[in-house]
C-alpha positions in Angstrom: -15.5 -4.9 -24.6 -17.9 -2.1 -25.5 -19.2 -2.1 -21.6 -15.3 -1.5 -20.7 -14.3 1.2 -23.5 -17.6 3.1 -22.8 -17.0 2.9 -18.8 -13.1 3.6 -19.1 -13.7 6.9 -21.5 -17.0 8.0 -19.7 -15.0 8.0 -16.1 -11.8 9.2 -17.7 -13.4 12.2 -18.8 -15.9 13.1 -16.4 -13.4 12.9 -13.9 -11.0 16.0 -15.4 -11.6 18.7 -12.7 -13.9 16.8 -10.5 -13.4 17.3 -6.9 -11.8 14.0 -6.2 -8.9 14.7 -8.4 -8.5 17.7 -6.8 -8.6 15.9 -3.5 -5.7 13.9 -5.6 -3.7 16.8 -6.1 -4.2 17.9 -2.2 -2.8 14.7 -1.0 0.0 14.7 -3.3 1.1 17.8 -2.3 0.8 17.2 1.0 2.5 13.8 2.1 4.7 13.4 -1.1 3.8 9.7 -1.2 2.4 8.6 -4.8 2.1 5.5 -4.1 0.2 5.4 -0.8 -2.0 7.6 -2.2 -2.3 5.8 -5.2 -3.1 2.6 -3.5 -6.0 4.7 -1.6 -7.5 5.7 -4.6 -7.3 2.3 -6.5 -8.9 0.9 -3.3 -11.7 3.5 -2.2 -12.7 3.8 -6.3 -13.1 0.0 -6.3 -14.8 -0.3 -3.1 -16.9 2.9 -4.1 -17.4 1.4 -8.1 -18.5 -2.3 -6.5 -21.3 -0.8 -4.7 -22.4 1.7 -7.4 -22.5 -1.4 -9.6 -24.7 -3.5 -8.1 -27.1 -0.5 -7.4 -26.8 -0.2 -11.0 -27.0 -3.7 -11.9 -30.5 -4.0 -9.3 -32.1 -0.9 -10.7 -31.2 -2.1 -14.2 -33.2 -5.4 -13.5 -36.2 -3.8 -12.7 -36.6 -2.0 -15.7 -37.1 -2.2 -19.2 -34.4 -2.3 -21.6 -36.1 1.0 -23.5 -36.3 3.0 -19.9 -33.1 1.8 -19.2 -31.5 3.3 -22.5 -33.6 6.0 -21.6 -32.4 6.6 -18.2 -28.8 6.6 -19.2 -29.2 8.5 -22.4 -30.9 11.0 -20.4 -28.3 11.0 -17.4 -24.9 11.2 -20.0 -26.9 14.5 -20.9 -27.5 15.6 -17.3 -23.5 14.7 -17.3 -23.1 16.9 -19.9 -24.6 19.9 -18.2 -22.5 19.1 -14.5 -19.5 18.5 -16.2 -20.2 22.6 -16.9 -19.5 23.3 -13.8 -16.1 22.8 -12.5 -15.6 21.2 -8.9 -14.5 23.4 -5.9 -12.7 21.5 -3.3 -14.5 22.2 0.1 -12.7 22.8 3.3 -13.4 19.5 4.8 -11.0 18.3 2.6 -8.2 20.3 2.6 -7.7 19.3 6.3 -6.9 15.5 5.6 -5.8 13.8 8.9 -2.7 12.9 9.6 -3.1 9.1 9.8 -1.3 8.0 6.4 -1.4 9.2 2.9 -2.9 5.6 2.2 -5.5 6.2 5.3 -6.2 9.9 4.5 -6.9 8.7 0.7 -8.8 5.7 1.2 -11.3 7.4 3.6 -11.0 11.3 1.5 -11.5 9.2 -1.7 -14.5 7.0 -0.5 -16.3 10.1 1.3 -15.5 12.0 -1.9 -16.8 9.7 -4.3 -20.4 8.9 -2.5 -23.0 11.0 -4.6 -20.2 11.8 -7.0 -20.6 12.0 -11.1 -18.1 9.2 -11.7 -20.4 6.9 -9.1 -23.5 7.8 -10.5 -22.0 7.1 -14.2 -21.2 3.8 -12.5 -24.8 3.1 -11.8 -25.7 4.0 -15.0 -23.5 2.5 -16.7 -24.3 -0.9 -14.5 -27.8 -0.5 -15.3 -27.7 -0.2 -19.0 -24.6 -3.3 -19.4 -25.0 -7.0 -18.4 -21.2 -7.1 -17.8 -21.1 -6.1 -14.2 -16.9 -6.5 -14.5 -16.7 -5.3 -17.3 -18.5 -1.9 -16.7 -16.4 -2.2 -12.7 -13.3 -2.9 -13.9 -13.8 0.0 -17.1 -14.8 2.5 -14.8 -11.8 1.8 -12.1 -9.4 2.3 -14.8 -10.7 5.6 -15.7 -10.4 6.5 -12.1 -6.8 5.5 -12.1 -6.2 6.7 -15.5 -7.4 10.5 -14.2 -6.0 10.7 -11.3 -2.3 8.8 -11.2 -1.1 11.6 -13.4 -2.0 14.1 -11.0 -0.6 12.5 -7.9 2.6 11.6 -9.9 3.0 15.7 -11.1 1.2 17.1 -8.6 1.0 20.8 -8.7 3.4 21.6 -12.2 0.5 19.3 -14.1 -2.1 21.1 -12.5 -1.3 24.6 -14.1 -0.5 23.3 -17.6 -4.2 21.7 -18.3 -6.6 23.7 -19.9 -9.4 22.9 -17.6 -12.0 24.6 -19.3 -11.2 23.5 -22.4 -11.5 20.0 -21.3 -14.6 20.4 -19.8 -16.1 21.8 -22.9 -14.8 18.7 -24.6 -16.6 15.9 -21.8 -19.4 17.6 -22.2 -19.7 17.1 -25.8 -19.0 13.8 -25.5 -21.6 13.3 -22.9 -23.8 15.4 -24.9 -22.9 12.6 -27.7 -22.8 9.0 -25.6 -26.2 10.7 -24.3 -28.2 11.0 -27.8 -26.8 7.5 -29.3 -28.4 6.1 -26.5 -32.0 8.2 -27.0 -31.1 6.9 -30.4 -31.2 3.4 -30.0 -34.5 3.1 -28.8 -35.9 5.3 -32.0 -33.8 3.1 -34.3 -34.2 -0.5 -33.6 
């Protein structure tokens, strides 16, 4: 369970602001379709997560368990610092075809995603967890549980977030998730 709670909260969060949820808010606002686009998202973060996993779950089987705790203590503190620094959405993505919200999504989303904080969390996350669901299935949740709102209130949520404040507030937690795991190599 602690694989899921730590993927679900770490995506949850990290995702606030990211560009992906601003691709959310695009799509919504442009083909008025939540659940299309929904479906997009579920599928491309799943297809994107899957992937990230096993890259995870190899990298994590080469290493050590110290250097792994190390790695991942080290990158929820590298988080920390990118979560900082607010997302811009570029052009490329404010000119979504006109194939289908579900289409547009799935492809947006997957391009998106590749290189993204939430799919290098995923690797992490993968890396330092044996359950390869449960870290999958924790850190598609998050996705969903970021995003949904957004497509569902579109622009009116949007405004009424303080963004800044909540990036303040993922960073800490980062900052946090990233020193218990430095700390459980010192204190075994």
């Amino acid at each position: 369970m602690e694989a899921f709670f730590v993927s679900f909260s770490t995506v949850a969060i990290a995702e606030m602001g990211d560009r992906t949820q601003l691709l959310a808010l695009v799509l919504a606002a442009r083909y008025q379709k939540p659940l299309p686009i929904i479906a997009g998202i579920f599928c491309a973060t799943l297809a994107s997560h899957v992937a990230a996993g096993f890259i995870g779950l190899w990298f994590g089987s080469l290493l050590k368990p110290t250097i792994v705790q190390a790695l991942v203590g080290i990158s929820m503190i590298a988080m920390a610092l990118w979560t900082l620094k607010p997302d811009q959405l570029s052009d490329e993505h404010k000119n979504v075809s006109a194939r289908g919200a579900f289409i547009a999504t799935l492809t947006g989303f997957f391009v998106a995603e590749i290189g993204d904080k939430t799919q290098i969390a995923t690797i992490a996350l993968a890396a330092a967890y044996p359950s390869l669901l449960a870290v999958i299935a924790g850190t598609t949740a998050g996705m969903m549980t970021a995003n949904v709102p957004i497509v569902i209130l579109g622009k009116t949520l949007s405004k009424s977030l303080p963004l800044k404040a909540i990036h303040w507030g993922a960073a800490a937690l980062f900052l946090g998730l990233g020193v218990v795991y430095l700390g459980r190599i010192f204190w075994r």
